[in-house]
N, C-alpha and C positions, 0 to 999 in steps of 0.2 A: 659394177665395173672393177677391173682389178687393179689395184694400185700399181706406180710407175715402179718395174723391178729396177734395183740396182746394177749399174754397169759390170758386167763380168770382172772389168778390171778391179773395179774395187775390191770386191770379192778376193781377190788375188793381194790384195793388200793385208786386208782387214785378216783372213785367213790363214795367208801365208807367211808374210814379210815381219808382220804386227807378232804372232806367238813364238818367231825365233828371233826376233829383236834386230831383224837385219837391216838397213838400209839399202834404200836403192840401189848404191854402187856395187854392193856387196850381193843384192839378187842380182844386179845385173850381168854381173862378174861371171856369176853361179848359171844362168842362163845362158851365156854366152850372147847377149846382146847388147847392144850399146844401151847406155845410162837413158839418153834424151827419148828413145825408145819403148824402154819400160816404161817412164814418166809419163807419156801420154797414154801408155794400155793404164796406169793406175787410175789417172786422174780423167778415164773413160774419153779422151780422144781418136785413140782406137781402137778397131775390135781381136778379140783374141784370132786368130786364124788355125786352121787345123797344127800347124808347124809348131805354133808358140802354146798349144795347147799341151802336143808332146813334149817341147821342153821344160812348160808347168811341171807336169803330171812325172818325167824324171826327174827332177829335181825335187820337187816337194812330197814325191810319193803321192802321188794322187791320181785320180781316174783323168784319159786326155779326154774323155767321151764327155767326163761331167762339164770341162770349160767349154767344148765346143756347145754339146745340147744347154748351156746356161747362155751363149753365145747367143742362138737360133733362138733361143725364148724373147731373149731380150729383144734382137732384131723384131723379131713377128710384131712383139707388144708396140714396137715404136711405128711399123707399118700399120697394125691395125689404127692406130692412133689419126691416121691419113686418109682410112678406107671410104668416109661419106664425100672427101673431094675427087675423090675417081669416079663417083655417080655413075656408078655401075648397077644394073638390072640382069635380075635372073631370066633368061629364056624360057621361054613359053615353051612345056614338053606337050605335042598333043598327048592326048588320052587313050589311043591306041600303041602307043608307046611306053607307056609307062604302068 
């Protein structure tokens, strides 16, 4: 089993904010979004969205593709984490079918 990945946001912390010594108001500035905003993508309250991936990815020179596809990992891993209480069954393919 794969260990639980880290929040995108963190990421964007640890990453970004943390090796230019910025504080929050000062990415958030840089970003153009509100301070209370950013704080919760850091502190993984919510998720990056395709938008905030491209104002990562201009502002810090970064790929937008990487936060989104780290985005979509994370989500998957948190839904797989679900997938035995959907009690879900694969259908029966006959054998002329397949």
């Amino acid at each position: 089993m794969i260990h639980k990945p880290k929040h995108p946001g963190r990421l964007v912390k640890s990453l970004c904010l943390e090796p230019l010594n910025l504080s929050v108001t000062e990415a958030a500035k840089a970003l153009k979004v509100s301070r209370p905003t950013l704080s919760k993508l850091l502190n993984g309250r919510i998720n990056i969205s395709p938008e905030m991936a491209i104002r990562i990815s201009v502002v810090f020179r970064t790929s937008d593709k990487l936060w989104v596809d780290l985005q979509a990992g994370y989500d998957l891993w948190k839904a797989q984490q679900k997938k035995n209480k959907l009690h879900l069954k694969p259908l029966a393919i006959p054998k002329e079918a397949a």
